[in-house]
C-alpha positions in Angstrom: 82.7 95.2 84.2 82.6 91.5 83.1 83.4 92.7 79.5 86.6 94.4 80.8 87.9 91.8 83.6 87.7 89.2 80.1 89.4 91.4 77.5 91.9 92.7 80.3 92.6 88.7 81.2 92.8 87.0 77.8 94.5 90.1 76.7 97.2 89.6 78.7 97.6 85.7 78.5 97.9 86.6 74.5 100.7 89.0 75.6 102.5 86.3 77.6 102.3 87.4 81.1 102.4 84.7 83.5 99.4 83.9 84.6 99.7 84.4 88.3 100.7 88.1 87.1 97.7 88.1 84.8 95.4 87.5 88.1 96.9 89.9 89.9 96.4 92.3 87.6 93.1 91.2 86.6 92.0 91.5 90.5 93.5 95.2 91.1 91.6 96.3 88.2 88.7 95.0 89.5 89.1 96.5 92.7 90.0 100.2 91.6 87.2 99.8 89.6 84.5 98.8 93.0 86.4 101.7 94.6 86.7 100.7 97.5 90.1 101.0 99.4 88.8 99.0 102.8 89.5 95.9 100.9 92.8 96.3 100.3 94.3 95.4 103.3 92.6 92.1 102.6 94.5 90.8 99.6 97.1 89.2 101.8 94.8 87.6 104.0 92.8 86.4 100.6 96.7 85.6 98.8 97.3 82.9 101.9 93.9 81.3 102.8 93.8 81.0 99.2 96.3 77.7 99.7 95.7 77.3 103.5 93.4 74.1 102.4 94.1 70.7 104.1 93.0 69.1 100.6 95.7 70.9 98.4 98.2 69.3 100.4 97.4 66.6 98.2 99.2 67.8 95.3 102.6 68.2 96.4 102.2 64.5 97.8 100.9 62.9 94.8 103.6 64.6 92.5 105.9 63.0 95.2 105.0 60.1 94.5 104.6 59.9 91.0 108.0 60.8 90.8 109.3 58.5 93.5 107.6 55.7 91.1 109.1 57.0 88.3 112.4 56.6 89.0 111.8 53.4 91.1 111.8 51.5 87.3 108.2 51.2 86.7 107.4 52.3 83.4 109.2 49.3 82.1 107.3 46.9 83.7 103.9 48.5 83.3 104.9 48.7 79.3 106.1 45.3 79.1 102.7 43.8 80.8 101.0 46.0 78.5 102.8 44.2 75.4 101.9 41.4 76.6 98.1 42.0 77.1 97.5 43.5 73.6 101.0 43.5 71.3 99.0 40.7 69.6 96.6 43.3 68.0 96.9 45.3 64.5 99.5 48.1 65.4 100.1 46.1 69.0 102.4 49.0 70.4 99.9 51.3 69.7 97.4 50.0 71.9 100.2 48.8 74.4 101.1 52.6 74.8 97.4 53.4 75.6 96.8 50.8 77.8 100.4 51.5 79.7 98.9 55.5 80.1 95.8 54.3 81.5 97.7 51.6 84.1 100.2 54.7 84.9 97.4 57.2 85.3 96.6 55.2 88.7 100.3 56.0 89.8 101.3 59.8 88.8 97.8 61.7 88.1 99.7 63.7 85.6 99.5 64.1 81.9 102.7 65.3 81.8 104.6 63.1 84.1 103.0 60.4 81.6 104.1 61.5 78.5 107.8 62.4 80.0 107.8 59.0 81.1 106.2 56.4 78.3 107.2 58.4 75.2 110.9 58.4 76.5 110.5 54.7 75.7 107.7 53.8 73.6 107.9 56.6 71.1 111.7 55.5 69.9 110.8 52.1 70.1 107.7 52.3 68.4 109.9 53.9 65.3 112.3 50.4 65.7 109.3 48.5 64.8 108.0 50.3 61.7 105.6 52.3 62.9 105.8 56.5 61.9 107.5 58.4 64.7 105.1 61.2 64.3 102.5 58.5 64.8 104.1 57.0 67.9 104.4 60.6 69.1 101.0 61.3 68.5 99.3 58.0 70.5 101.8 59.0 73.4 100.8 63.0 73.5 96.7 61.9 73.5 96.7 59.0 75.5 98.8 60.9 78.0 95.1 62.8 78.9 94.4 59.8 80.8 96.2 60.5 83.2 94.4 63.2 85.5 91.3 61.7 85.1 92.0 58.4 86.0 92.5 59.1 90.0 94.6 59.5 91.5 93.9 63.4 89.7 95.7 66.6 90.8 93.7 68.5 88.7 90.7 67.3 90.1 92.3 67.5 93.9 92.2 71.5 93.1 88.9 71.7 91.7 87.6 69.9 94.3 89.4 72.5 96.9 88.6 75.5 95.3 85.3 74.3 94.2 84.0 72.8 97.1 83.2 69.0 95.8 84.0 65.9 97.2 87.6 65.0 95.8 86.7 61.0 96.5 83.3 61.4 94.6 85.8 63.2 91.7 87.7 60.5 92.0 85.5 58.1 91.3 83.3 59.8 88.8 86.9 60.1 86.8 87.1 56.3 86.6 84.8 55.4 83.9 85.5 58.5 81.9 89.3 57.8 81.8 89.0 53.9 81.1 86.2 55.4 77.8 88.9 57.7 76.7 91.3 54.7 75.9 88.9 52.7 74.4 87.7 55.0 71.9 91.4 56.0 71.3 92.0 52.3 70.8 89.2 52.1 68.2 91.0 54.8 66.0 94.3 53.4 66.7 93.3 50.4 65.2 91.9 51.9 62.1 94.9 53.9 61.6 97.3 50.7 62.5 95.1 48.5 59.9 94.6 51.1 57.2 99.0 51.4 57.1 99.5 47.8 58.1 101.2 48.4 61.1 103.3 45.5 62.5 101.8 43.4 65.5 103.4 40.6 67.8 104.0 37.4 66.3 101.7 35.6 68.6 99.1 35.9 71.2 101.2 35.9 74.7 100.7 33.0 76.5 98.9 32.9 79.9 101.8 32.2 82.4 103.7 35.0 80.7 100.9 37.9 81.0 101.0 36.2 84.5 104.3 36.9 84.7 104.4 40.5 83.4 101.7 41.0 85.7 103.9 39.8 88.5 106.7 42.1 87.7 104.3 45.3 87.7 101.9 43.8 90.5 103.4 46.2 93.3 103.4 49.2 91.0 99.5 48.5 90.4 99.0 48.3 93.7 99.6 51.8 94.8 96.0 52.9 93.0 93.7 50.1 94.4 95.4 51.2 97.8 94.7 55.0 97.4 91.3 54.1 95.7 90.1 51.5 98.0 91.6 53.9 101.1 89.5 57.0 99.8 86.4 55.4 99.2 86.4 52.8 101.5 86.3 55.7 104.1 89.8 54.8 105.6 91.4 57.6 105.1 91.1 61.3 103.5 92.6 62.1 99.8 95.6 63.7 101.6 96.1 61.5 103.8 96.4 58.5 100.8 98.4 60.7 99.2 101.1 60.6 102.2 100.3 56.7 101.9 101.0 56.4 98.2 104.2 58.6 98.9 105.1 55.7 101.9 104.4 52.9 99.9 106.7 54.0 96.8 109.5 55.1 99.1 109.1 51.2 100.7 109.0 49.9 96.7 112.0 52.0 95.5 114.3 51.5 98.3 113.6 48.2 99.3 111.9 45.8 96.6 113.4 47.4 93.2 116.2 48.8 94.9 117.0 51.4 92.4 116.1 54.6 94.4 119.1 55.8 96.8 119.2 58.7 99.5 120.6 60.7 96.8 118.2 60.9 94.7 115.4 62.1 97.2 117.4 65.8 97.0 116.3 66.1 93.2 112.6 64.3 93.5 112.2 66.8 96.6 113.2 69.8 94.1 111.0 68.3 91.5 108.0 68.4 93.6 108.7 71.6 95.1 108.9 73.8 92.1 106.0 71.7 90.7 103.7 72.6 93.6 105.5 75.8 94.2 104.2 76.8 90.5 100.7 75.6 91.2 100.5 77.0 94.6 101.2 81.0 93.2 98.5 80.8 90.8 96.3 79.2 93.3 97.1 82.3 95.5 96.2 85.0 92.9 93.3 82.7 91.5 91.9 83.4 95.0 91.9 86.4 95.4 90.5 87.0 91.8 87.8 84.5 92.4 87.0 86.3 95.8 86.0 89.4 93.5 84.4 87.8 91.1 82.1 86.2 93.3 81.6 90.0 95.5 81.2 91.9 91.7 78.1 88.9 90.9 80.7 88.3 87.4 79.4 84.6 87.4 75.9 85.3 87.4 76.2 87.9 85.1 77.7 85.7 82.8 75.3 83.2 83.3 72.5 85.2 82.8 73.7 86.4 79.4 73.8 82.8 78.5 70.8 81.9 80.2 69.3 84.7 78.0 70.3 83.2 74.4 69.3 79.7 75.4 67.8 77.8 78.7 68.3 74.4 76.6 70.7 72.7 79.3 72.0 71.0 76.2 72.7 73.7 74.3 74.3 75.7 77.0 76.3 72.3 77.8 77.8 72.4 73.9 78.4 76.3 74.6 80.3 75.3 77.4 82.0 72.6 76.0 83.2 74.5 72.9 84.5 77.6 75.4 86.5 75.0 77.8 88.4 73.2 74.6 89.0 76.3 72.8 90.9 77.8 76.4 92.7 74.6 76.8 94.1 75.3 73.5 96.0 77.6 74.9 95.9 77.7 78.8 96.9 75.1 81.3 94.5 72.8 82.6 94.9 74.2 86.0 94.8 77.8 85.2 92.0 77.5 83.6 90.4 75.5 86.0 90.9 78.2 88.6 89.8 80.7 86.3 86.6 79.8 84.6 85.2 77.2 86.9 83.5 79.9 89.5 82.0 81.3 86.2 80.8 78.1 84.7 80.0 76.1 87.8 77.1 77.9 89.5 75.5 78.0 85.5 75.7 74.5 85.3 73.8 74.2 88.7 71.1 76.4 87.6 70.7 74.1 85.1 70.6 70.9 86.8 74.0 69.5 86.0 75.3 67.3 89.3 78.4 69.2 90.6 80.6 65.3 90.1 79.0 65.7 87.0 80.6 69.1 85.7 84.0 68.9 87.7 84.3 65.7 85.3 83.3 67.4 82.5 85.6 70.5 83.0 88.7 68.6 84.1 88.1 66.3 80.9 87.6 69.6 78.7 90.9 71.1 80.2 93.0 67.9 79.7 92.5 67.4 76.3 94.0 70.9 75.7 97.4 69.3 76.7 97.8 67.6 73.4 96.4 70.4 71.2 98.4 72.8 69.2 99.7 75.4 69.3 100.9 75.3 73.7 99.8 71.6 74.1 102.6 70.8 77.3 102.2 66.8 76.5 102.0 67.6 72.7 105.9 70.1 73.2 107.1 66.9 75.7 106.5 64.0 73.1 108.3 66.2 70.3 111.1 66.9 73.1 111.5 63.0 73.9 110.8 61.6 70.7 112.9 64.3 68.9 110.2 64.8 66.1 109.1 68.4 64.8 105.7 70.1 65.8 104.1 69.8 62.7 104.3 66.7 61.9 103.0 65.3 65.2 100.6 67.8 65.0 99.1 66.1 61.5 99.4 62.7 63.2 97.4 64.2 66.5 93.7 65.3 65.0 92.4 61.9 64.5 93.4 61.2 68.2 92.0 64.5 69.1 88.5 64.1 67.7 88.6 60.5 69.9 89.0 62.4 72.6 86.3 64.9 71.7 83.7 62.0 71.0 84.3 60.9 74.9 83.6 64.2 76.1 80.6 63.9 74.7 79.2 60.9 75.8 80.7 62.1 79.4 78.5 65.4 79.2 75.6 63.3 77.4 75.7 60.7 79.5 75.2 61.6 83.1 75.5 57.8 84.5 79.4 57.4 82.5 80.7 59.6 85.7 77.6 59.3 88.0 77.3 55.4 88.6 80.7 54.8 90.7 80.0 57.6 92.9 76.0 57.0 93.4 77.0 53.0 94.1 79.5 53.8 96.7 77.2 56.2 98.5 79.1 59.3 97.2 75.8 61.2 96.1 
């Protein structure tokens, strides 16, 4: 059966079905093939508890408030103290851009979000400076995978829902990971920027002005160190925070920038709801299919056909690896997350791999697939804001790709890059 539920559910994503269809359908196959009709009066029980999940109430929270922050003005300030840290450098903007998606990771915990927001700006601005549009593109589309692994993560709030792991451990396993990713892509940045003699500041900024442009995106930073200190300090649950985060950038949009009005909640409220709404229907179906999987023994099925080319836990790491970057390719991060992590989570505990460990691991995997041709969604925004075709971001996007690739890697490789944070605060 495990044979037929994969061609049946690849099958159809190549087809285009929607993938909460594609579950559906995957899980009534499944069942007419157990033949047994008692379980059908089950599926809508299965459809709600799927979402009926204190955690995942999270998600529709944190969008919330990345969006609040968003339109509360932030993205210039967090650029402009970002120019001032590192515009001094070879192909300053460049790195500026990188370090602005790993600062705004800590406020929106979307790829997405980040590349809607930053490239809107940096990408036509980069091309005012000198510097290749396809190039600016590019920088904007990669770095943008910061984003939901730096926490505050939606994508690991689900996994950690569905998968049953802490979401504060995830959280902080996601810190040192996220902060690697944009220091490697700052390494190749700065070949690249060298190697075409891309323009940099005029000067080295001055300390009372990166003290000033920290000033001005001071209260926007803040939102992260509260959410992170609140999770892990123990003062409150990752939903919880994620109402706080939502409070705090209602307080900073209405009454410190002052650009956010009553009005506008109507379309942020929209924007979260279809968001989540999205989210929340594959969530539903991915329940249900997970539910059968796990009665039909499909994971260990699968991991015994694994287990039975190789038991190197390195090997079968690389085997996993490969499989998770080839899917983001071509399926949402979140999708996929739902999809393969019942199947490759129990073999990666067989084989010793910390469960922090892995969710890191997968939700870095999936991430990267959001810049990747050919249905990279951060990849199809930068061309969309930067008004640049496919291709030729796509040329401009594989060195930044292979960065990204290198930090998996060491992530996988390298159990302490995502362990230490949660083993020194007591989280394992």
């Amino acid at each position: 059966m495990s044979i037929y539920v994969i061609v049946l559910l690849f099958g159809s994503l190549l087809f285009g079905m929607p993938v909460a269809y594609v579950l559906g359908v995957s899980s009534m196959f499944i069942m007419f093939q157990m033949g047994d009709t008692s379980l059908f009066p089950l599926i809508p029980m299965r459809f709600f508890n799927s979402i009926n999940l204190f955690p995942l109430m999270a998600m529709p929270l944190f969008i919330l408030a990345g969006e609040i922050m968003n339109r509360a003005g932030i993205t210039n300030r967090i650029i402009d103290f970002s120019t001032r840290l590192v515009g001094h450098w070879r192909g300053g903007l460049a790195h500026a851009n990188i370090l602005a998606s790993i600062l705004f990771a800590g406020l929106t915990g979307s790829a997405v979000a980040d590349s809607a927001a930053l490239g809107s700006m940096l990408i036509p601005g980069m091309a005012k400076k000198g510097y290749d549009k396809n190039f600016a593109a590019a920088v904007t589309a990669a770095s943008s995978c910061i984003g939901p692994i730096i926490p505050p993560s939606i994508v690991m709030v689900i996994y950690g829902a569905f998968m049953q792991v802490s979401i504060a451990g995830l959280f902080a396993a996601g810190i040192i990971p996220g902060l690697l990713m944009g220091v490697i892509l700052m390494v190749f940045a700065r070949r690249i920027s060298v190697k075409r003699s891309y323009p940099k500041e005029d000067r080295r900024a001055t300390l009372p002005e990166i003290f000033s442009g920290f000033k001005k995106a001071f209260l926007s930073l803040m939102m992260p160190v509260i959410i992170l200190v609140g999770i892990l300090g123990g003062i409150f649950t990752p939903t919880e925070a994620a109402a706080v985060a939502v409070l705090y950038a209602l307080i900073i949009g209405f009454f410190v920038y002052r650009n956010i009005h009553l009005k506008d909640l109507y379309s942020m409220l929209c924007t979260m709801t279809r968001s989540s709404g999205i989210a929340f229907i594959v969530l539903s179906t991915a329940g249900i299919f997970i539910w059968l999987l796990t009665t039909e023994q499909i994971p260990q099925q699968i991991a015994e056909f694994v287990l039975s080319v190789t038991t190197n836990k390195y090997i079968v790491l690389l085997i996993i690896n490969i499989i998770l970057l080839f899917v983001g390719c071509f399926m949402d991060s979140i999708p996929a997350l739902i999809i393969l992590g019942p199947v490759f989570a129990p073999l990666a505990m067989h084989i010793g791999v910390h469960p922090l460990h892995f969710g890191t691991i997968m939700c870095l995997n999936l991430t990267i697939g959001l810049a990747t041709p050919p249905l990279g969604a951060c990849l199809f925004t930068c061309c969309a804001v930067g008004h640049v075709s496919l291709e030729g971001v796509t040329k401009e996007i594989i060195p930044f790709i292979l960065a990204l690739i290198i930090a998996v890697f060491f992530v996988t490789y390298i159990p302490a890059i995502s362990l230490t944070i949660p083993r020194l605060l007591g989280l394992i």
